[in-house]
C-alpha positions as a Markdown table, in Angstrom:
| # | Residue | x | y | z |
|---|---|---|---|---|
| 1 | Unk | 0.0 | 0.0 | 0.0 |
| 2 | Unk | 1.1 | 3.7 | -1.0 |
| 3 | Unk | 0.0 | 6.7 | 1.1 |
| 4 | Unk | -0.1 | 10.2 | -0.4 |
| 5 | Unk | -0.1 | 13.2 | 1.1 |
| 6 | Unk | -1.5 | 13.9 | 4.2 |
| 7 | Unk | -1.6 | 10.4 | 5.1 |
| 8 | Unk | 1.8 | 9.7 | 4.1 |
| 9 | Unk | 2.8 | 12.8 | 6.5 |
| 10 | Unk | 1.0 | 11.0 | 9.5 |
| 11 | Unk | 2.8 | 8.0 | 8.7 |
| 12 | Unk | 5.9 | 9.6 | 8.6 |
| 13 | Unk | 5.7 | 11.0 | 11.8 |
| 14 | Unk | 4.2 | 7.9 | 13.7 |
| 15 | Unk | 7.5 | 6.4 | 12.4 |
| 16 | Unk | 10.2 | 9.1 | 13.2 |
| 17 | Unk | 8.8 | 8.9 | 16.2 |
| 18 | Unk | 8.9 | 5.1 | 16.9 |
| 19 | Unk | 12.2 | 5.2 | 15.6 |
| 20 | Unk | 12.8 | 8.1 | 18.5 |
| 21 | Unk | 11.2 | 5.8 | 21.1 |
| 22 | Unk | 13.5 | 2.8 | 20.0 |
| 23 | Unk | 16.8 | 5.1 | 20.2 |
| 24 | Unk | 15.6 | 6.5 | 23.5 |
| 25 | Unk | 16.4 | 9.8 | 22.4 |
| 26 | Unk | 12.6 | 11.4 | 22.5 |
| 27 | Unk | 12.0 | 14.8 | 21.6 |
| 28 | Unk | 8.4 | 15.4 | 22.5 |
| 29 | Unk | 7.7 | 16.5 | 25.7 |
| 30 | Unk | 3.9 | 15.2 | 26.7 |
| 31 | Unk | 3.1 | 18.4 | 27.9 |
| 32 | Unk | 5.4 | 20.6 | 25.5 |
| 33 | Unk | 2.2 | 23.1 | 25.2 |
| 34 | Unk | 0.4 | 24.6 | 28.5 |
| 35 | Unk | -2.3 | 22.6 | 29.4 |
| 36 | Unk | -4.3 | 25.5 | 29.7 |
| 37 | Unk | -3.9 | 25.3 | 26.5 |
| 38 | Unk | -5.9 | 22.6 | 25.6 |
| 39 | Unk | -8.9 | 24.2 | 25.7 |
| 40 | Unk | -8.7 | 25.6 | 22.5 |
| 41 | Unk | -9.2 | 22.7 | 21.2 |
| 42 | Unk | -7.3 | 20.0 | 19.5 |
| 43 | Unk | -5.6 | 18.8 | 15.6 |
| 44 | Unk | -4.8 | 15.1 | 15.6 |
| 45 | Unk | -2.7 | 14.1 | 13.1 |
| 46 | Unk | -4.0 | 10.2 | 13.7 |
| 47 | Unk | -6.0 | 8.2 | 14.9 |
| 48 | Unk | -4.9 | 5.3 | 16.9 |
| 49 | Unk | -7.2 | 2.4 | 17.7 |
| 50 | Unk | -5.2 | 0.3 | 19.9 |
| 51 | Unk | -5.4 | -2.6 | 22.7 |
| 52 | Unk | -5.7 | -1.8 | 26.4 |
| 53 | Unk | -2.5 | -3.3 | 27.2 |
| 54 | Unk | -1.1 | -1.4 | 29.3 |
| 55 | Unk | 2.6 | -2.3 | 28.0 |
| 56 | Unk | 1.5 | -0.3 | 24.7 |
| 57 | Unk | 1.3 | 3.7 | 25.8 |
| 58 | Unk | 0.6 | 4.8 | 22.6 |
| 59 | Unk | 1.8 | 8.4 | 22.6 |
| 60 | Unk | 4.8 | 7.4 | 24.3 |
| 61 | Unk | 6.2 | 4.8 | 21.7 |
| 62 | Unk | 5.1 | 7.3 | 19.0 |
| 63 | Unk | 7.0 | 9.6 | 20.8 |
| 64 | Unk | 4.1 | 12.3 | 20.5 |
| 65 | Unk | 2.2 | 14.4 | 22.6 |
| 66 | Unk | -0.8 | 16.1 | 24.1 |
| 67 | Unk | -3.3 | 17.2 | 21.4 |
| 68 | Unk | -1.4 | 14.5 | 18.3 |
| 69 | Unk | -3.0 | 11.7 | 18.7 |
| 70 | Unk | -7.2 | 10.9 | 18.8 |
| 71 | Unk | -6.7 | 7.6 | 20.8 |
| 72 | Unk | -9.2 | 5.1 | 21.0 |
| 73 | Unk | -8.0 | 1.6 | 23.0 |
| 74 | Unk | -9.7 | -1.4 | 23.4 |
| 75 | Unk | -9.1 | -5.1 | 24.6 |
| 76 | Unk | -7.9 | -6.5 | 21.6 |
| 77 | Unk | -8.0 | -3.6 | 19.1 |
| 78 | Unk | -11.6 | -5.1 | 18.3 |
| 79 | Unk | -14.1 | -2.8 | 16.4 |
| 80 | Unk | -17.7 | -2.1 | 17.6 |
| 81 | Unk | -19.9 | 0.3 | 16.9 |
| 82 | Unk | -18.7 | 2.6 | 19.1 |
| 83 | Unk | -15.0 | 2.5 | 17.8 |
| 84 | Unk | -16.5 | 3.0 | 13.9 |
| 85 | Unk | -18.1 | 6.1 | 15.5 |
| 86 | Unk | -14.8 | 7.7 | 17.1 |
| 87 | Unk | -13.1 | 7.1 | 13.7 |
| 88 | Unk | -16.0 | 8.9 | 12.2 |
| 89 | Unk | -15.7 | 12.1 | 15.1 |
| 90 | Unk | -11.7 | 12.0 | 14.4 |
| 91 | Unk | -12.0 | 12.1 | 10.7 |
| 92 | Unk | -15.2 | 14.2 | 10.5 |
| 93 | Unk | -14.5 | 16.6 | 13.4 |
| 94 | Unk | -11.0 | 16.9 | 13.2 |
| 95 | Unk | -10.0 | 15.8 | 9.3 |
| 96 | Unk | -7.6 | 13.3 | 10.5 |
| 97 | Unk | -6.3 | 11.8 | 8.1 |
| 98 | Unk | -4.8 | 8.8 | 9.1 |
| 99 | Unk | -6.0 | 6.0 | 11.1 |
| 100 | Unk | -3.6 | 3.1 | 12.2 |
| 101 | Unk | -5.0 | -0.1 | 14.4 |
| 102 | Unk | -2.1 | -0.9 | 16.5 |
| 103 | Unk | -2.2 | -4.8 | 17.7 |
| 104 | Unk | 0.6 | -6.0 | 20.1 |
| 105 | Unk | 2.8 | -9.2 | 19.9 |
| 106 | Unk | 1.2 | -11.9 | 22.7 |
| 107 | Unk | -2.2 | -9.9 | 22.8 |
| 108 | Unk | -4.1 | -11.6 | 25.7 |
| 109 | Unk | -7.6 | -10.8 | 23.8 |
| 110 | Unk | -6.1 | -12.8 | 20.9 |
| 111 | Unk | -5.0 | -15.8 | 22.8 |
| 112 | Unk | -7.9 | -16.0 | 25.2 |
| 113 | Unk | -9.8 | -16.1 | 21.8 |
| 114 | Unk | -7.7 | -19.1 | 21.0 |
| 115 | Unk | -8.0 | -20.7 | 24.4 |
| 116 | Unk | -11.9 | -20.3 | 23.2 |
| 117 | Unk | -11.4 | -21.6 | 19.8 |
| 118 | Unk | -9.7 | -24.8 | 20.9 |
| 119 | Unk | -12.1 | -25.8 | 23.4 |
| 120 | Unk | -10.0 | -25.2 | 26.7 |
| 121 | Unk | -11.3 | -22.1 | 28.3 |
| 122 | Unk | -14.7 | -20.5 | 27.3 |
| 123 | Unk | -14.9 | -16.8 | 28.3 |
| 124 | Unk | -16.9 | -16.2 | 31.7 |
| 125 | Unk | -19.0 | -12.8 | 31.5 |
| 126 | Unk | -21.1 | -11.7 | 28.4 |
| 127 | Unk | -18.8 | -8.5 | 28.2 |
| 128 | Unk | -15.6 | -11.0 | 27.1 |
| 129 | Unk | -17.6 | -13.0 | 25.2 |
| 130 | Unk | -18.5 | -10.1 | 23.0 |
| 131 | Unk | -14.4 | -9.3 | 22.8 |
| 132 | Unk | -13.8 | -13.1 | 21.8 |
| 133 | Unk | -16.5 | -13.0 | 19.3 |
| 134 | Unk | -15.0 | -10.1 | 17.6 |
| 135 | Unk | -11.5 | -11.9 | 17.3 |
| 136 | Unk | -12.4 | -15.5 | 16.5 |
| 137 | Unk | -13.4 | -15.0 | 12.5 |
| 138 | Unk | -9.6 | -14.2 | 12.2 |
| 139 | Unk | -8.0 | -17.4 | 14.6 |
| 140 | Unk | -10.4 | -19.8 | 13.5 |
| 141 | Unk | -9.2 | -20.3 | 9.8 |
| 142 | Unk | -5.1 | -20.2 | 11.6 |
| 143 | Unk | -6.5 | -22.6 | 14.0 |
| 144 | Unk | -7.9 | -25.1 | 11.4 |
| 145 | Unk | -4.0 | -24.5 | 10.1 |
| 146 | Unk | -1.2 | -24.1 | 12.3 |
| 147 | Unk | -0.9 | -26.5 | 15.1 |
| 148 | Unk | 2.3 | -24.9 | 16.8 |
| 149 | Unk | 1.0 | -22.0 | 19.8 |
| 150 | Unk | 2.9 | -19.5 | 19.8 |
| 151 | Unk | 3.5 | -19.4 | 16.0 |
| 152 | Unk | -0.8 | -19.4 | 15.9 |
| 153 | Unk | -0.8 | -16.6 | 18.3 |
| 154 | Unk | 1.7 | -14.6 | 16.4 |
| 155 | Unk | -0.6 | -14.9 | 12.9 |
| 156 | Unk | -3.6 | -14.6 | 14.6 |
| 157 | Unk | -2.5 | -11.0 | 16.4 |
| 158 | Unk | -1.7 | -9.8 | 12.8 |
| 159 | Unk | -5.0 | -11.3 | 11.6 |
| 160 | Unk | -7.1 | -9.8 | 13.6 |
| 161 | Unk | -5.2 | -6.7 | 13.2 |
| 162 | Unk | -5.8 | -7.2 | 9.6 |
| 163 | Unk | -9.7 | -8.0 | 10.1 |
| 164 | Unk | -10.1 | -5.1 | 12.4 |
| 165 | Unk | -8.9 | -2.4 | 9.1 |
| 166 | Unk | -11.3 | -4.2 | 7.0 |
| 167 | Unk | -14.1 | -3.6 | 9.6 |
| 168 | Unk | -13.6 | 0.2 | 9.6 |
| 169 | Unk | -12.8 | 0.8 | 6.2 |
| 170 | Unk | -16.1 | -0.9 | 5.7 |
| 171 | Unk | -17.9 | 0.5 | 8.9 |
| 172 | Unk | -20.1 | 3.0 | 7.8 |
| 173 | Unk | -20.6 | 5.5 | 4.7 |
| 174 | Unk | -18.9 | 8.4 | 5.7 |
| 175 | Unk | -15.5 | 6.2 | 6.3 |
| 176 | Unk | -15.9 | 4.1 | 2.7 |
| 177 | Unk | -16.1 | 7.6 | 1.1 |
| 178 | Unk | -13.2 | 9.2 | 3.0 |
| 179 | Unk | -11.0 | 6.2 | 2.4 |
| 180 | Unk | -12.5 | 5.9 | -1.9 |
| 181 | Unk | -11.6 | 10.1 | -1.7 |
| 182 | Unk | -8.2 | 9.7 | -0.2 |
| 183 | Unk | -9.1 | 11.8 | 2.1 |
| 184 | Unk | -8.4 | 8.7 | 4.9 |
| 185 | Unk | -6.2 | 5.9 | 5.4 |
| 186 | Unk | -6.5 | 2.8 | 7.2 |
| 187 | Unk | -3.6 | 0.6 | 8.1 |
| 188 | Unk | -2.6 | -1.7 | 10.5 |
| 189 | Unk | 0.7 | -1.9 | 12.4 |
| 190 | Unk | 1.9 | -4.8 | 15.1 |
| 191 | Unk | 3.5 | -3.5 | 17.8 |
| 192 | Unk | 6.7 | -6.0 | 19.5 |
| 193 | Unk | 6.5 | -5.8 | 23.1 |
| 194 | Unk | 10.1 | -6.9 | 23.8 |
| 195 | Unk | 11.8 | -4.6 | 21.6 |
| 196 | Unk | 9.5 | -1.7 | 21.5 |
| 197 | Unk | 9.5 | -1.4 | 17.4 |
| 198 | Unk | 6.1 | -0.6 | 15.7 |
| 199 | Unk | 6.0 | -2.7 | 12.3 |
| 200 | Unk | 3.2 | -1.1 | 9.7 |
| 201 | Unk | 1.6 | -3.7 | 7.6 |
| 202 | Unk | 1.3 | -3.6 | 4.0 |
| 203 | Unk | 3.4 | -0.3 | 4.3 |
């Protein structure tokens, strides 16, 4: 995939700054501007759906902060209704032109979902059943394939990484027409836990 323009900007900068993270050199202060600031509103340059896990601050391994980043985070990067709708506010609102879904190597959503999947631990309350049912369309194919865990976990974080783009470039109207106009991307990244390096897929 090729991004142009104000896309390819956001992209840009999500990288510099990973690569700023990685080096441990960061130059972004969280707070660089006055909070009082903040009240005059705000001009993300991306939106970041991205799991809960609280090993993955996003604006710190972007290197980025206050007022940069429309951050939305769920258990497993899954997309509901009420993710498609914050993509709509950020892009609609805001005109942010970028939107990344950031998944996570060892992603407990994921691997619960396979725990599911294979039989061996159901999930116990209706609200992680409705995180599971997100995930499984995109482990149960892997599980049908690849008998090895942590080589199915691995595929299936990037799967469902994969399946969550798809679901909000496909989510509602306004987001098809954005996406057919340019106007917005979607991509997904995975993002290594033990060496901190954000890899963008397709990118």
């Amino acid at each position: 995939m090729k991004l142009e323009g104000r896309a390819a900007e956001a992209l840009a900068r999500l990288e510099e700054g990973n690569a700023r993270f990685l080096a441990q050199q960061q130059a972004v202060e969280i707070c660089r501007r006055p909070v009082a600031q903040m009240q005059d509103g705000q001009e993300p340059f991306a939106a970041i759906l991205s799991c809960s896990d609280s090993r993955v601050p996003t604006e710190i391994v972007f290197d980025q902060g206050l007022g940069d980043l429309f951050v939305i985070r769920v258990a497993g990067n899954v997309v509901s209704p009420s993710q498609v709708g914050s993509v709509e506010f950020a892009a609609a609102r805001f005109h942010t032109p970028l939107v990344v879904v950031l998944g996570h190597s060892g992603c407990g959503a994921v691997a619960a979902t396979i725990d599911h999947v294979l039989g061996q631990d159901p999930p116990e309350t209706d609200g992680l059943r409705a995180i599971v049912e997100r995930i499984e369309p995109a482990v149960h194919p892997l599980a049908e394939l690849v008998t090895d865990r942590s080589e199915l976990l691995e595929r299936a974080v990037v799967a469902n990484v994969r399946a969550s783009v798809s679901r909000l470039e496909h989510g509602s109207a306004l987001i098809e027409r954005l996406v057919a106009t340019t106007d917005l991307a979607v991509v997904g990244a995975i993002y290594d836990i033990p060496t901190g390096r954000v890899r963008f897929l397709d990118h």
